[in-house]
Chimera marker file (.cmm) of the C-alpha trace (Angstrom):
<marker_set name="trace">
<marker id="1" x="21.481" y="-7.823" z="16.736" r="1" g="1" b="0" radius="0.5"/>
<marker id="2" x="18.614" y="-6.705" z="15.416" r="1" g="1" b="0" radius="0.5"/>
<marker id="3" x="17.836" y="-4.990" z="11.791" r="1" g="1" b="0" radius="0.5"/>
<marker id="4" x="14.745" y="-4.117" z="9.903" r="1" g="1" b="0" radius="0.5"/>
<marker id="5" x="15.296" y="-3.479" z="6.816" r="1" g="1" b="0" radius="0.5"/>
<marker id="6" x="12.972" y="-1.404" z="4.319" r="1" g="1" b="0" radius="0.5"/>
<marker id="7" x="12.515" y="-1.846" z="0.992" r="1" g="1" b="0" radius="0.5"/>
<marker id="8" x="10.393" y="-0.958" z="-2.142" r="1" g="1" b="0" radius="0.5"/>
<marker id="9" x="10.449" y="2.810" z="-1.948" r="1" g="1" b="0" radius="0.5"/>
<marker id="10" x="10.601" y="4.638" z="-5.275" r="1" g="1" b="0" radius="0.5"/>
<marker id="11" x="9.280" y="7.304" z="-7.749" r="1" g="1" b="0" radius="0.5"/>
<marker id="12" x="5.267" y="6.915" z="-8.861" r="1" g="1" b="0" radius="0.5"/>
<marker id="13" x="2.569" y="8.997" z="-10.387" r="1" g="1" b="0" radius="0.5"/>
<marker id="14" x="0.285" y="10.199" z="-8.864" r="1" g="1" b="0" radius="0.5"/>
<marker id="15" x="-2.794" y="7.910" z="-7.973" r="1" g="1" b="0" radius="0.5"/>
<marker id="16" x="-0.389" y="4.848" z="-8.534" r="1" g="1" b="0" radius="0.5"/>
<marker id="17" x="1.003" y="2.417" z="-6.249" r="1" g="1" b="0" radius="0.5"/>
<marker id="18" x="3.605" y="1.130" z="-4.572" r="1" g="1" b="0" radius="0.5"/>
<marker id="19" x="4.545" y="-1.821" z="-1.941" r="1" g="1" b="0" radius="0.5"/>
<marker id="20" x="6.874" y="-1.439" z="0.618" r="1" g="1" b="0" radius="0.5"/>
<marker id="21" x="8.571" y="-4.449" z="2.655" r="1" g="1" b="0" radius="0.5"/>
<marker id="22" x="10.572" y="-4.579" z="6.093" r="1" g="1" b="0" radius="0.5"/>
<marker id="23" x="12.446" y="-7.617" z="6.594" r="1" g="1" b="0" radius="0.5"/>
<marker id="24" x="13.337" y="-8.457" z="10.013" r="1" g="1" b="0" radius="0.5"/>
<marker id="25" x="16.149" y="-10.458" z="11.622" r="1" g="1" b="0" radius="0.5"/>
<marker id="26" x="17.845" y="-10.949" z="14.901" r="1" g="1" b="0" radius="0.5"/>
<marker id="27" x="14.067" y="-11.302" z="16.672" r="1" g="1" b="0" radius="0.5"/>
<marker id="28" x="10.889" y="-13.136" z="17.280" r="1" g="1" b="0" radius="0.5"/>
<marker id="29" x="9.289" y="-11.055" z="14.686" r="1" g="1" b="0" radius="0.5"/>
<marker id="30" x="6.117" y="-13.180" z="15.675" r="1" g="1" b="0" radius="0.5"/>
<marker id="31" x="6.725" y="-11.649" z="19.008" r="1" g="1" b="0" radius="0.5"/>
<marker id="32" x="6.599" y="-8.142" z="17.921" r="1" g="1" b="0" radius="0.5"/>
<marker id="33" x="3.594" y="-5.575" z="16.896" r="1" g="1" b="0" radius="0.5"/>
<marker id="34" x="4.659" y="-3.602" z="14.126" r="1" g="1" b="0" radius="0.5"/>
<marker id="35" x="4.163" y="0.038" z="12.468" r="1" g="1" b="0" radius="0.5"/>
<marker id="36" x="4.837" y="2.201" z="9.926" r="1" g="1" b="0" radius="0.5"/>
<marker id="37" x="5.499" y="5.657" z="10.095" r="1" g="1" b="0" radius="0.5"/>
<marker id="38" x="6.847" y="7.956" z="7.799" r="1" g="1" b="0" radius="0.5"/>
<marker id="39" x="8.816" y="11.490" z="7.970" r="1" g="1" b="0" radius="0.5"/>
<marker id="40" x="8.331" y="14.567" z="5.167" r="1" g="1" b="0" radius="0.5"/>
<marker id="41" x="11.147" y="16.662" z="4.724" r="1" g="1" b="0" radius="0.5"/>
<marker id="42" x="10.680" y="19.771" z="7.794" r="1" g="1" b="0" radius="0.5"/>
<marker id="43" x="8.052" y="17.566" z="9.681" r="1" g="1" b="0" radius="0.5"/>
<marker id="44" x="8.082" y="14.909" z="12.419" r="1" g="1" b="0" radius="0.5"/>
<marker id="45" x="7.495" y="11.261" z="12.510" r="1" g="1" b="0" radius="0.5"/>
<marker id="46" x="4.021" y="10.927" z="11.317" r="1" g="1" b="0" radius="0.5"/>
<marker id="47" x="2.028" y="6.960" z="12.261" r="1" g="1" b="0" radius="0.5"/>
<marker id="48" x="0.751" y="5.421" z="9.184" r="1" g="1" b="0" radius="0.5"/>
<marker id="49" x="-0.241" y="1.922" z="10.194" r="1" g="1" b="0" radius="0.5"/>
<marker id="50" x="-0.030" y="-0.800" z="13.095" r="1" g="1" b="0" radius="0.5"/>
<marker id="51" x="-0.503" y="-4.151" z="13.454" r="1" g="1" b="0" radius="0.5"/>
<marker id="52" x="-0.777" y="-7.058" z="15.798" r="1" g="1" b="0" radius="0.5"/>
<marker id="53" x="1.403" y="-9.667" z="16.476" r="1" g="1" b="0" radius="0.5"/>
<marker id="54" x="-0.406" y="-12.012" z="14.778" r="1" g="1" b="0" radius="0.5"/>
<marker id="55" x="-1.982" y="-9.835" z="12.533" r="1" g="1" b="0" radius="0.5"/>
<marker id="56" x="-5.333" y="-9.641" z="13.333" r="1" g="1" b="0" radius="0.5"/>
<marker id="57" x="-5.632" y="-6.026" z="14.487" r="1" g="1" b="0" radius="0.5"/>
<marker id="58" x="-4.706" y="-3.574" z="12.087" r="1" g="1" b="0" radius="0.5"/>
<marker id="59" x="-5.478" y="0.228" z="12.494" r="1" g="1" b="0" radius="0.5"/>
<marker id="60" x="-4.509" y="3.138" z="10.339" r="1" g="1" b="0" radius="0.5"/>
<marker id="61" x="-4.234" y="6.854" z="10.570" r="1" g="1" b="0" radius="0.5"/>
<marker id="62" x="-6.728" y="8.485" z="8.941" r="1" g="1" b="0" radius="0.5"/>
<marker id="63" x="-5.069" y="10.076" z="5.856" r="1" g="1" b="0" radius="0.5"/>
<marker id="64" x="-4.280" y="6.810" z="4.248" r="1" g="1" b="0" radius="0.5"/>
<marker id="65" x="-7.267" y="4.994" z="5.441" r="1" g="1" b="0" radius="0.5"/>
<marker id="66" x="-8.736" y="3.084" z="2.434" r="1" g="1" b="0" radius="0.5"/>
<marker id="67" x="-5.958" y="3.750" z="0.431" r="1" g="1" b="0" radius="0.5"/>
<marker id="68" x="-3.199" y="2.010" z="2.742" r="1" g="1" b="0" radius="0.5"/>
<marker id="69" x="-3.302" y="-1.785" z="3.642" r="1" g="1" b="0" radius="0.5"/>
<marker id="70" x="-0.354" y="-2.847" z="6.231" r="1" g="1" b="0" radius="0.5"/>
<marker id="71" x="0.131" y="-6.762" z="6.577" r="1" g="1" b="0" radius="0.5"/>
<marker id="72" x="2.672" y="-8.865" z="7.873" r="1" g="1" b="0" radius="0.5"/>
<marker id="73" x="3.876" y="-12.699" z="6.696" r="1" g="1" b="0" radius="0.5"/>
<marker id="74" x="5.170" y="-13.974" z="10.116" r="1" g="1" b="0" radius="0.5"/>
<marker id="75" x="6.784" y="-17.256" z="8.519" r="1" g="1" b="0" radius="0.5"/>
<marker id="76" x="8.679" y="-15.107" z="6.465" r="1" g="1" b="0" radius="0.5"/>
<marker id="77" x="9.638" y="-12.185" z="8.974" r="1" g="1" b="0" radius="0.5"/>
<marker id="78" x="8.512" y="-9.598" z="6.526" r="1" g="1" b="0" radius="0.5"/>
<marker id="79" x="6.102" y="-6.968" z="6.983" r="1" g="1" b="0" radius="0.5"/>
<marker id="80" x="4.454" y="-5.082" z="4.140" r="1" g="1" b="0" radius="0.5"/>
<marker id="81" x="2.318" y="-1.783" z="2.955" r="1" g="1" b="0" radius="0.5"/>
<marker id="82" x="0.419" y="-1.664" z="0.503" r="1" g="1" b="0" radius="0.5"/>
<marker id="83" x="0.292" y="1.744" z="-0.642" r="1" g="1" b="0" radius="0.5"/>
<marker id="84" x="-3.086" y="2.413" z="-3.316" r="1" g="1" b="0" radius="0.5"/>
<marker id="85" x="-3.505" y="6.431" z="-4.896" r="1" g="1" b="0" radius="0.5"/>
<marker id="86" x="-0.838" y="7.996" z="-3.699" r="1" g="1" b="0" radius="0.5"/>
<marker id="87" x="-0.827" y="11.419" z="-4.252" r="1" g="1" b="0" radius="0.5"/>
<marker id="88" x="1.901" y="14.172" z="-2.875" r="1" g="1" b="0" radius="0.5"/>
<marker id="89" x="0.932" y="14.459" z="0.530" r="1" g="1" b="0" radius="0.5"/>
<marker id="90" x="2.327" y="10.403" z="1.053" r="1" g="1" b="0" radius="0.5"/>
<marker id="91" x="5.704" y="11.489" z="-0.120" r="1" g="1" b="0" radius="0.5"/>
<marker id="92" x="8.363" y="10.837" z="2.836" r="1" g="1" b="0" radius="0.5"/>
<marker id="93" x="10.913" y="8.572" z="4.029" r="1" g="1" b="0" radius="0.5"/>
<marker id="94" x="8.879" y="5.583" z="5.384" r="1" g="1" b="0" radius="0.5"/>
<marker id="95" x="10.238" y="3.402" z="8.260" r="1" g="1" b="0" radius="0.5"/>
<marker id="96" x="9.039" y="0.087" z="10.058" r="1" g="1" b="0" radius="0.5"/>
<marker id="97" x="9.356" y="-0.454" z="13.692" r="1" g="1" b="0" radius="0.5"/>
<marker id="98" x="9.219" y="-3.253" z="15.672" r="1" g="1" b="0" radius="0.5"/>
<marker id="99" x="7.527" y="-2.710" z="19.124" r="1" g="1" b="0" radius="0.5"/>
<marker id="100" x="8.211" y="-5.750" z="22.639" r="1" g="1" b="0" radius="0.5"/>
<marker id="101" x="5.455" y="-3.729" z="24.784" r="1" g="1" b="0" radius="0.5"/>
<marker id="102" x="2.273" y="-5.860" z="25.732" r="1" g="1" b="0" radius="0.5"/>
<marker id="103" x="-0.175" y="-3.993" z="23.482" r="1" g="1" b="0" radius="0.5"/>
<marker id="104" x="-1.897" y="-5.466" z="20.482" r="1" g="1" b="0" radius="0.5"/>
<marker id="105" x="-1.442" y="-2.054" z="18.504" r="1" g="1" b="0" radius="0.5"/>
<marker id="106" x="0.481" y="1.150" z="19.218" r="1" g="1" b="0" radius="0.5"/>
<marker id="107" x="0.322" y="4.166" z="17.170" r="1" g="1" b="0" radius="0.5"/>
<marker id="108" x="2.918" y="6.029" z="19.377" r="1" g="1" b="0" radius="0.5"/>
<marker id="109" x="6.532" y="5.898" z="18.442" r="1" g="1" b="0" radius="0.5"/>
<marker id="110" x="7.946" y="6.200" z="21.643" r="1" g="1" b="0" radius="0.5"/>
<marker id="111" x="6.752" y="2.787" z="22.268" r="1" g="1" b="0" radius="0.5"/>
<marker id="112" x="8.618" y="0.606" z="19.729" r="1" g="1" b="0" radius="0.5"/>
<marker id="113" x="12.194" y="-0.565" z="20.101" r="1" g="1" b="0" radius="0.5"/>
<marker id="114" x="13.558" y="-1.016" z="16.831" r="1" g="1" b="0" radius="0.5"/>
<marker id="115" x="13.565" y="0.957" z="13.441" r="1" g="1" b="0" radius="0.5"/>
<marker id="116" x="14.507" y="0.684" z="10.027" r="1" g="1" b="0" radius="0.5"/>
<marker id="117" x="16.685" y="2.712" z="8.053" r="1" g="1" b="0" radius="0.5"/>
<marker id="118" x="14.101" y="4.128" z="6.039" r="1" g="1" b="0" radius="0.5"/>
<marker id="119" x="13.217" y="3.910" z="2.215" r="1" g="1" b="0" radius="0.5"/>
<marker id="120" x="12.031" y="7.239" z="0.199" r="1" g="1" b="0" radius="0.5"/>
<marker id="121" x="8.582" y="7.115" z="-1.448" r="1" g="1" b="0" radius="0.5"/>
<marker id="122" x="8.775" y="10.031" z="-4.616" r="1" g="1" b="0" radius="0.5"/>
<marker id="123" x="5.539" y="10.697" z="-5.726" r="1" g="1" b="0" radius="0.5"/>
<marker id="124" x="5.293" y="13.071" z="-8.737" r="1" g="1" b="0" radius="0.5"/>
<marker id="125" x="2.138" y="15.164" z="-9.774" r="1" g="1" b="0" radius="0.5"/>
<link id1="1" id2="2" r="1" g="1" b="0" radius="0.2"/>
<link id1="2" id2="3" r="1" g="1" b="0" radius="0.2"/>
<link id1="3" id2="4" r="1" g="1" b="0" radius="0.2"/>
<link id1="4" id2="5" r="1" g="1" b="0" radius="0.2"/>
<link id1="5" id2="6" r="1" g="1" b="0" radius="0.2"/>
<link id1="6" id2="7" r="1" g="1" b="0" radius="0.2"/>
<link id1="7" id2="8" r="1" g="1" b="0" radius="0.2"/>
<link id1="8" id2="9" r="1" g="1" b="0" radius="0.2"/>
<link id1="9" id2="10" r="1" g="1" b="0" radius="0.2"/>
<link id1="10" id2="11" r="1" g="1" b="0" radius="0.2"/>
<link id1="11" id2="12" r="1" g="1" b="0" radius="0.2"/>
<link id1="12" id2="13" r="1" g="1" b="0" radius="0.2"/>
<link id1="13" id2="14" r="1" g="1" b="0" radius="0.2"/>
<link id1="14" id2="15" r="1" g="1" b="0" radius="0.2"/>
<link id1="15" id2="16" r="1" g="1" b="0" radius="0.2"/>
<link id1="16" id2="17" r="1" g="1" b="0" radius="0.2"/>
<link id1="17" id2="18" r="1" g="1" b="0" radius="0.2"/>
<link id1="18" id2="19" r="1" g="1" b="0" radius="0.2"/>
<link id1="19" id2="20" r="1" g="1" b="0" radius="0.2"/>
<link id1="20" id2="21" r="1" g="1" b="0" radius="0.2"/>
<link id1="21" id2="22" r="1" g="1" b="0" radius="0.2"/>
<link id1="22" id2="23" r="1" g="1" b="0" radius="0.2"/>
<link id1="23" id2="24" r="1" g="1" b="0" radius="0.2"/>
<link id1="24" id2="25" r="1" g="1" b="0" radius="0.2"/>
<link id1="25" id2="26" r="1" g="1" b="0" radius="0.2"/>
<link id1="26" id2="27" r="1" g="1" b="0" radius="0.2"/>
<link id1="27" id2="28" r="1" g="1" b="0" radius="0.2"/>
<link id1="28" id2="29" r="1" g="1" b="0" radius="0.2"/>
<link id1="29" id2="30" r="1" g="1" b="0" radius="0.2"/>
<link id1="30" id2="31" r="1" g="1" b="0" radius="0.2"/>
<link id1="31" id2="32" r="1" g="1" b="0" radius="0.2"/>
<link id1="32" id2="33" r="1" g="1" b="0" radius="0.2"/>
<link id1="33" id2="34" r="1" g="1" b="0" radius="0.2"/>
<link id1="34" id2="35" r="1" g="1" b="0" radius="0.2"/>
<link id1="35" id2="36" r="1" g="1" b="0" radius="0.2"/>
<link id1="36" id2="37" r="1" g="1" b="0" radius="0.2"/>
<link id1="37" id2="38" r="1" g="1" b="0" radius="0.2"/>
<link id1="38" id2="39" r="1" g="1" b="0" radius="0.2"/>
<link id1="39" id2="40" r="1" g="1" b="0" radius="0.2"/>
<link id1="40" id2="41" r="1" g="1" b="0" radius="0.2"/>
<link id1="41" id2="42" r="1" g="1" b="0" radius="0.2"/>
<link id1="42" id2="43" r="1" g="1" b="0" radius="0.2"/>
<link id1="43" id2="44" r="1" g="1" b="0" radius="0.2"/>
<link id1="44" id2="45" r="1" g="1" b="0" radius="0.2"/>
<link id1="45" id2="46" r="1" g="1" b="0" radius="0.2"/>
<link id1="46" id2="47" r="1" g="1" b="0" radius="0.2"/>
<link id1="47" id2="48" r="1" g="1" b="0" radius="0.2"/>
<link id1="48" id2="49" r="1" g="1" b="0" radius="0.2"/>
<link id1="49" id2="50" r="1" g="1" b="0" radius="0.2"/>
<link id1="50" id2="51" r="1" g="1" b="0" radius="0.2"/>
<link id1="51" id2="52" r="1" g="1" b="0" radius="0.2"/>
<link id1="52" id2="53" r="1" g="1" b="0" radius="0.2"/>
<link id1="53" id2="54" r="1" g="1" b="0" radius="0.2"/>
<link id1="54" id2="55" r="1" g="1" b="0" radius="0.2"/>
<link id1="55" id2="56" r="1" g="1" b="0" radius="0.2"/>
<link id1="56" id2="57" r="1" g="1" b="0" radius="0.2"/>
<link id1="57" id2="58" r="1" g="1" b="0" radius="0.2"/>
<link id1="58" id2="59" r="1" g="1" b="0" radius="0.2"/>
<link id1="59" id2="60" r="1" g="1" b="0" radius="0.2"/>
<link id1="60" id2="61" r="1" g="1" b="0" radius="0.2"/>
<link id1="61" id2="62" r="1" g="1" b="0" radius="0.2"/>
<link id1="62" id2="63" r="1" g="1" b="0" radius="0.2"/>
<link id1="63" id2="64" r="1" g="1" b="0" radius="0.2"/>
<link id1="64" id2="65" r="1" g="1" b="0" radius="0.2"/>
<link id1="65" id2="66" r="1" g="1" b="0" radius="0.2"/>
<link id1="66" id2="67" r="1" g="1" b="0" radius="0.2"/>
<link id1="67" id2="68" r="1" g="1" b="0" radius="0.2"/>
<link id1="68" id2="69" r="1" g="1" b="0" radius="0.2"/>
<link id1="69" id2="70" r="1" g="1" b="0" radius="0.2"/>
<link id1="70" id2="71" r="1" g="1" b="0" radius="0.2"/>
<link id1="71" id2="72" r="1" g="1" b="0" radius="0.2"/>
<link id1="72" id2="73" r="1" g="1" b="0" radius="0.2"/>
<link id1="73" id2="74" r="1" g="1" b="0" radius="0.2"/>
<link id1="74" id2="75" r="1" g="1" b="0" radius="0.2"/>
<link id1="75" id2="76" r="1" g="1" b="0" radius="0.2"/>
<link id1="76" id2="77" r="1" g="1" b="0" radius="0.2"/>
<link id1="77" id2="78" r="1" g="1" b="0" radius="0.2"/>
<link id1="78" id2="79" r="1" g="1" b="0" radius="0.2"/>
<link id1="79" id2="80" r="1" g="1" b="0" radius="0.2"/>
<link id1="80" id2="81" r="1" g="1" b="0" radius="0.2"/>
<link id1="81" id2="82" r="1" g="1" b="0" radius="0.2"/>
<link id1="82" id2="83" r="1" g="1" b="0" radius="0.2"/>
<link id1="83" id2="84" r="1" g="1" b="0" radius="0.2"/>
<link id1="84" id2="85" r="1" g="1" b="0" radius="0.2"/>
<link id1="85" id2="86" r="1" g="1" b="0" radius="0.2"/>
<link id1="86" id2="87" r="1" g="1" b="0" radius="0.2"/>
<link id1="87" id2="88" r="1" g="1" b="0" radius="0.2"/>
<link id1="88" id2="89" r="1" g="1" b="0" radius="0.2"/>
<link id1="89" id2="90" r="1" g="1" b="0" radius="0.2"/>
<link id1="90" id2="91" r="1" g="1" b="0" radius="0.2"/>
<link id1="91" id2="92" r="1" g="1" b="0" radius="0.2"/>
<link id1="92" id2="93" r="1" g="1" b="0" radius="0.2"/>
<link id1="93" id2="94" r="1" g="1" b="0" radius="0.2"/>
<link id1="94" id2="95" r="1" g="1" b="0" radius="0.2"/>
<link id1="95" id2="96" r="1" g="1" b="0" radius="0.2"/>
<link id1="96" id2="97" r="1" g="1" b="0" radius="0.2"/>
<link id1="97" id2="98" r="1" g="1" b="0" radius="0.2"/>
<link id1="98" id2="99" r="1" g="1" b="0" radius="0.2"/>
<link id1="99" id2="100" r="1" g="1" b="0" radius="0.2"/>
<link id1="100" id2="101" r="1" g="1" b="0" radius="0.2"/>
<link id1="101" id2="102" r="1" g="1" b="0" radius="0.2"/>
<link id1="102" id2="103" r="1" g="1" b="0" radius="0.2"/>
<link id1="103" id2="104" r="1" g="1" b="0" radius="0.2"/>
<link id1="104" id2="105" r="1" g="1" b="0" radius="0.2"/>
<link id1="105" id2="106" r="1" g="1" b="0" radius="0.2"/>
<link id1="106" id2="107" r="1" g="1" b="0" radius="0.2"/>
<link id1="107" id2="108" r="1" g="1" b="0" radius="0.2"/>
<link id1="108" id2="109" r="1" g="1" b="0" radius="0.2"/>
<link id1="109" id2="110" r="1" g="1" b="0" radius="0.2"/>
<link id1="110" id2="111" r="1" g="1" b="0" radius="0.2"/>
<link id1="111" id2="112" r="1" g="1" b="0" radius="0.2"/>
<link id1="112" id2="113" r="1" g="1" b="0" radius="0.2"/>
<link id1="113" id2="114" r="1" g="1" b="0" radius="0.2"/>
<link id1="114" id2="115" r="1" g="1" b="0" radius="0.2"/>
<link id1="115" id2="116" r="1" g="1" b="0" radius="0.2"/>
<link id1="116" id2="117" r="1" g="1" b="0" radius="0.2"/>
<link id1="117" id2="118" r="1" g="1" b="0" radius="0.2"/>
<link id1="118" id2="119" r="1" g="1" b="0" radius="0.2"/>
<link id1="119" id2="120" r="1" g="1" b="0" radius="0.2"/>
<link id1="120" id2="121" r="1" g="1" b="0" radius="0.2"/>
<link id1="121" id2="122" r="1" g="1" b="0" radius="0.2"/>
<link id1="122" id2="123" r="1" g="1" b="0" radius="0.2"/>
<link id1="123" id2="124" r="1" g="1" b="0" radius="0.2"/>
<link id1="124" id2="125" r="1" g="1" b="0" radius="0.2"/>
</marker_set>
């Protein structure tokens, strides 16, 4: 079975920062591309970040470009954000995903199979 598992979420300034990390188990996380996305309260699923399976390719939306850095430790089976000046637009629920199709990146959510649970970034002004 698989589970990805979020962690690192919290409550920051403004213009501080914050790392999230997604553990995977139950798959070749190798195997997998991998995303963040991230969900304000009375919005959809917005992408943040994607990033190839062996983490060459990385590409970002462009709100948190420069201020975002997504990597991934494939010995470990963790994936990461690094999340630089956040200010109040970041604030959400942010969720990895782990995607099987044969792309290097994907900024669509449709096309990953597994999610995390979600962990809730706070950011106060």
């Amino acid at each position: 079975q698989v589970h990805l598992v979020e962690s690192g979420g919290g409550l920051v300034q403004a213009g501080g920062s914050l790392r999230l990390s997604c553990a995977a188990s139950g798959l070749t996380f190798s195997a997998y591309i991998m995303g963040w996305f991230r969900q304000a309260p009375g919005k959809g699923r917005e992408f943040v970040a994607t990033i190839s399976r062996s983490g060459e390719s990385k590409y970002y939306a462009d709100s948190v470009k420069g201020r975002f850095t997504i990597s991934r430790d494939n010995a470990k089976n963790t994936l990461y954000l690094q999340m630089n000046s956040l200010n109040t637009d970041d604030m959400a629920v942010y969720y990895c995903a782990a995607g099987a199709r044969p792309l290097s990146t994907t900024t669509s959510a449709g096309r990953y199979d597994y999610w995390g649970q979600g962990t809730q970034v706070t950011v106060s002004s």
